[in-house]
FISENU-460260 format. One line per field, with one value per residue: residue number from 1; x, y negated, z of N, C-alpha, C in turn. Coordinates in nm, 2 decimals, always signed. Layout:
N
k	c(NUM|...)
nu	c(X|...)
nv	c(Y|...)
nw	c(Z|...)
cau	c(X|...)
cav	c(Y|...)
caw	c(Z|...)
cu	c(X|...)
cv	c(Y|...)
cw	c(Z|...)
REM end
This chain:
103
k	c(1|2|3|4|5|6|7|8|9|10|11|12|13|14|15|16|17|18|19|20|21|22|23|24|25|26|27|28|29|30|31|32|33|34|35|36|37|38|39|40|41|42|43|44|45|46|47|48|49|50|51|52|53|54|55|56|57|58|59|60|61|62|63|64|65|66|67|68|69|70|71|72|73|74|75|76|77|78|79|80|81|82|83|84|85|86|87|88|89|90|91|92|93|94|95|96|97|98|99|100|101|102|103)
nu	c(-0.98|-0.80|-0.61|-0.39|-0.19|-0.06|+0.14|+0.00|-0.34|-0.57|-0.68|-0.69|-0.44|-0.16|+0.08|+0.37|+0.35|+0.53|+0.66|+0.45|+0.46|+0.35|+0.36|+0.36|+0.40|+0.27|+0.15|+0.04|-0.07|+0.02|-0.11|-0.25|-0.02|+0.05|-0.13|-0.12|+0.15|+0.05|-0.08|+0.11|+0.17|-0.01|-0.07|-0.24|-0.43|-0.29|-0.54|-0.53|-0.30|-0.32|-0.55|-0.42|-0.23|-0.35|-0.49|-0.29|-0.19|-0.42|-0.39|-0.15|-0.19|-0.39|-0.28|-0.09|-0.24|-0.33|-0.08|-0.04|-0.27|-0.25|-0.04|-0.24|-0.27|-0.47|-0.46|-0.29|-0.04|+0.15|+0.16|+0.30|+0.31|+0.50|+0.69|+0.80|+0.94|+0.99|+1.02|+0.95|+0.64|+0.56|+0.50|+0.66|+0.48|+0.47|+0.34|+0.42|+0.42|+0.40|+0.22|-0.01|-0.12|-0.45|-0.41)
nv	c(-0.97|-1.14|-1.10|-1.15|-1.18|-1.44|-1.71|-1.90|-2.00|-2.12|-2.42|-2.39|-2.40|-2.28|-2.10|-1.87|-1.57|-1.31|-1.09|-0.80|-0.44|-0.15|+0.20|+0.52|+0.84|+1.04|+1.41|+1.61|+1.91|+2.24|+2.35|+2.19|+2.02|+2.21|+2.20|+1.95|+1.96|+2.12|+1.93|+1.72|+1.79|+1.77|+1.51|+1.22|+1.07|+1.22|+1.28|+1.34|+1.28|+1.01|+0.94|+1.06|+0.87|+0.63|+0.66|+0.66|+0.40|+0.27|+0.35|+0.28|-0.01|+0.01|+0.04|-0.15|-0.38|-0.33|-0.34|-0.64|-0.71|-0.66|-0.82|-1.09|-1.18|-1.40|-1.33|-1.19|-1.26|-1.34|-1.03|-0.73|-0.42|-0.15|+0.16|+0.49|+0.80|+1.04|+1.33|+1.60|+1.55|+1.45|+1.11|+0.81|+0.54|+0.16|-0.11|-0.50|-0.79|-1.15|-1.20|-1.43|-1.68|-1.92|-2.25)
nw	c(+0.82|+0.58|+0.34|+0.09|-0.24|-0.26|-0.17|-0.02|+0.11|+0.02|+0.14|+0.37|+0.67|+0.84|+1.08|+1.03|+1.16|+1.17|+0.99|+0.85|+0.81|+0.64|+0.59|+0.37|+0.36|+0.06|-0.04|-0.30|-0.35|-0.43|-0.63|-0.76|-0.88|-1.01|-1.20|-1.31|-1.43|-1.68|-1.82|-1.89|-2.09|-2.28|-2.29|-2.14|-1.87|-1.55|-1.30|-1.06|-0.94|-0.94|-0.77|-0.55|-0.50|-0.49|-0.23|-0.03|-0.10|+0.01|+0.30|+0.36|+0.36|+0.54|+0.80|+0.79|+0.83|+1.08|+1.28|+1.18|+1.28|+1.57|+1.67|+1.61|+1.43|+1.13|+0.90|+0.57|+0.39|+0.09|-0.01|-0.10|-0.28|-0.32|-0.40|-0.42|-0.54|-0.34|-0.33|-0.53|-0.65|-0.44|-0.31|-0.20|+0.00|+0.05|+0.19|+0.20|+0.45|+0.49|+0.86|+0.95|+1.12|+1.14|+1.19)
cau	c(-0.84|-0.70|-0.48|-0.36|-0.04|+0.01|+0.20|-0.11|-0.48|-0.66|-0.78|-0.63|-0.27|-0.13|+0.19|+0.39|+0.43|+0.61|+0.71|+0.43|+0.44|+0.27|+0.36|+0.26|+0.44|+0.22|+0.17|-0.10|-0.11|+0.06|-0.21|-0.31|+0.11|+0.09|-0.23|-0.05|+0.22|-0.03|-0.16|+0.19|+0.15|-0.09|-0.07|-0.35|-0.42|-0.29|-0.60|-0.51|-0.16|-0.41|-0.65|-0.32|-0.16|-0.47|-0.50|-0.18|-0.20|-0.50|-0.35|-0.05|-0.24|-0.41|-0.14|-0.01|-0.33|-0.33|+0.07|-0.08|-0.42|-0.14|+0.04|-0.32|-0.33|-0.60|-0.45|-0.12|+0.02|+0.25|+0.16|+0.35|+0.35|+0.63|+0.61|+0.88|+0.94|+1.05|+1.07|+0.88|+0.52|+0.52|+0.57|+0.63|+0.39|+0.48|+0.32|+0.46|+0.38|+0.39|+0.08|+0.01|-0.25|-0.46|-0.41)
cav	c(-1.00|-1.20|-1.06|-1.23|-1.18|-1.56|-1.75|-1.99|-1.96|-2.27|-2.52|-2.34|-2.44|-2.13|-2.07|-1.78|-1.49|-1.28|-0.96|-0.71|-0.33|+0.00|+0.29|+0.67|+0.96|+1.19|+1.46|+1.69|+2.08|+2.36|+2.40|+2.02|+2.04|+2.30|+2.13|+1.80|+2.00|+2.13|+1.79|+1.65|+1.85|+1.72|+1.32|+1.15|+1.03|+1.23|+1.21|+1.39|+1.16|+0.85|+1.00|+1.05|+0.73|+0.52|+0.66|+0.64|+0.26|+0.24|+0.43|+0.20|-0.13|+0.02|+0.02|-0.27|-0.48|-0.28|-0.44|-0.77|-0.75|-0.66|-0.97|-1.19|-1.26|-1.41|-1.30|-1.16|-1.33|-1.27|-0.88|-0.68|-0.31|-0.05|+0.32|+0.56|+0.95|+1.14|+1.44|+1.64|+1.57|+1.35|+0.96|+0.67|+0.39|+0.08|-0.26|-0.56|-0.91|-1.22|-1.20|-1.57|-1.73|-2.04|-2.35)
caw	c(+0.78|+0.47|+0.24|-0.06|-0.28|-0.25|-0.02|+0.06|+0.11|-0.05|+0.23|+0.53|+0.75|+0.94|+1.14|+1.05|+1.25|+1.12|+0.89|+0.87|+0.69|+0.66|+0.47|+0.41|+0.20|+0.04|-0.21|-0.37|-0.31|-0.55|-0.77|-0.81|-0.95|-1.17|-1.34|-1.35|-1.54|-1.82|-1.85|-1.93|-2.23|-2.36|-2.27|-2.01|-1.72|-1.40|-1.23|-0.90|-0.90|-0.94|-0.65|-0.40|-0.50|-0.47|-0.09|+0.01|-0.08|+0.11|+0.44|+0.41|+0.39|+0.68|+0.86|+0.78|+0.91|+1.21|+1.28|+1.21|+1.42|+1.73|+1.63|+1.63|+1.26|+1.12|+0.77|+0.60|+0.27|+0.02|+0.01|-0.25|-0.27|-0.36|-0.45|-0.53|-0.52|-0.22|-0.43|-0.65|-0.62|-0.33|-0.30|-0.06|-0.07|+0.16|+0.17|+0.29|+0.39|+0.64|+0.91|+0.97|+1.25|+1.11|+1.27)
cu	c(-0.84|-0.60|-0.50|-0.22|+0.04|+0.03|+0.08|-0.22|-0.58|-0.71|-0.78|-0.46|-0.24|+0.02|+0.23|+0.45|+0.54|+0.59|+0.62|+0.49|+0.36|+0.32|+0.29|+0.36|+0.36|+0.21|+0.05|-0.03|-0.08|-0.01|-0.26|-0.13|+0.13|-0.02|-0.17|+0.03|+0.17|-0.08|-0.01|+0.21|+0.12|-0.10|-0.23|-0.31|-0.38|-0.35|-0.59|-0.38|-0.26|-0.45|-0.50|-0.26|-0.25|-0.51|-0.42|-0.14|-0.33|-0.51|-0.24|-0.07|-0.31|-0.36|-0.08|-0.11|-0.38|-0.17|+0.01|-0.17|-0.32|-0.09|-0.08|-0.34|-0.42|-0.54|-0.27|-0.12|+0.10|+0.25|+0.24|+0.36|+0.50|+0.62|+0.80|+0.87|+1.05|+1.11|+0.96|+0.75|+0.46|+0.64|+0.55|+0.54|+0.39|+0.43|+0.34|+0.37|+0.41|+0.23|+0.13|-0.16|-0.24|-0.44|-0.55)
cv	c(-1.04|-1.13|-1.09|-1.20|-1.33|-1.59|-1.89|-1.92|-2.10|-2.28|-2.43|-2.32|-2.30|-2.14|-1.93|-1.68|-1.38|-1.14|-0.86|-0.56|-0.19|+0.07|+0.46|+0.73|+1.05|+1.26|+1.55|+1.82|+2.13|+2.34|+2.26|+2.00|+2.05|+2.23|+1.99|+1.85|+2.06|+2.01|+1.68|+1.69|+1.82|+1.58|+1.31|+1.10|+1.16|+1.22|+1.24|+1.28|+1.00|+0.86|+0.94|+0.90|+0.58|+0.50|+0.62|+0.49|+0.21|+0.31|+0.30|+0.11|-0.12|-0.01|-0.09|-0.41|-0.45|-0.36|-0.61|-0.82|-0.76|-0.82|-1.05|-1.26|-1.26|-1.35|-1.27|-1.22|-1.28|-1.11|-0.84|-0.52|-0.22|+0.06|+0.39|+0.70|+0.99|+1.26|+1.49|+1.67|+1.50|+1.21|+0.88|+0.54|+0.31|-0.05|-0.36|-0.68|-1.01|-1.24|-1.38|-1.63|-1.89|-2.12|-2.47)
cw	c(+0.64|+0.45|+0.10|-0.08|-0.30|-0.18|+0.05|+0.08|+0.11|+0.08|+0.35|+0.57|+0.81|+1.00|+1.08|+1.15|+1.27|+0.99|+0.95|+0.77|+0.74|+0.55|+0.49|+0.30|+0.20|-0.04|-0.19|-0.34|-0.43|-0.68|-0.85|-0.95|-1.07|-1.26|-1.39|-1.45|-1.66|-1.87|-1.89|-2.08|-2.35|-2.35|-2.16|-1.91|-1.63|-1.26|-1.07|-0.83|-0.87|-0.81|-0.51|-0.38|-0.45|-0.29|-0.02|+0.05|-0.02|+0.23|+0.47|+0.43|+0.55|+0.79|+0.89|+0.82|+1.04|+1.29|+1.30|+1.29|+1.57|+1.75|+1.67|+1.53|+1.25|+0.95|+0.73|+0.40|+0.19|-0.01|-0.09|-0.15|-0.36|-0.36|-0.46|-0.45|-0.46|-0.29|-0.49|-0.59|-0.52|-0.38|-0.19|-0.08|+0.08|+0.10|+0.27|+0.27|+0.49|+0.71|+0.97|+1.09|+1.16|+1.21|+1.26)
REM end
């Protein structure tokens, strides 16, 4: 499967199919928390927030090329992700896009 955040793909036609997405909410464990909150302290990276957020957007892409394989995409276009917080410590992570069949 193809995925690009542009709406072509150099030297290939396609039909669109339509509107795929995937998402995931997740969050880190008590203790991962409280260390995040010592570490705001002091300035850094957040590497457990990095860790969950990085999966999250690779569960939701999951997702979201499983929707398009159904469909019979050969590729999905336009992708863009999005993020925001559920509540404290967890977040949403959805990616969209159009799944498109070459011609």
């Amino acid at each position: 499967m193809i995925i690009v955040n542009t709406d072509y793909i150099t030297g290939k036609q396609f039909e669109m199919l339509g509107l795929v997405s995937g998402s995931t909410i997740q969050s880190k464990h008590i203790g991962k928390d409280i260390g995040a909150s010592f570490k705001t302290l002091v300035g850094g990276e957040l590497k457990g927030y990095t860790e969950m957020m990085n999966e999250a957007r690779s569960v939701a892409t999951r997702r979201m090329v499983e929707v398009a394989t159904q469909l019979g995409a050969d590729a999905i276009v336009n992708v863009r992700f999005a993020s925001s917080a559920v509540m404290q410590g967890a977040a949403e992570v959805i990616v969209y896009g159009t799944a498109v069949k070459f011609i």
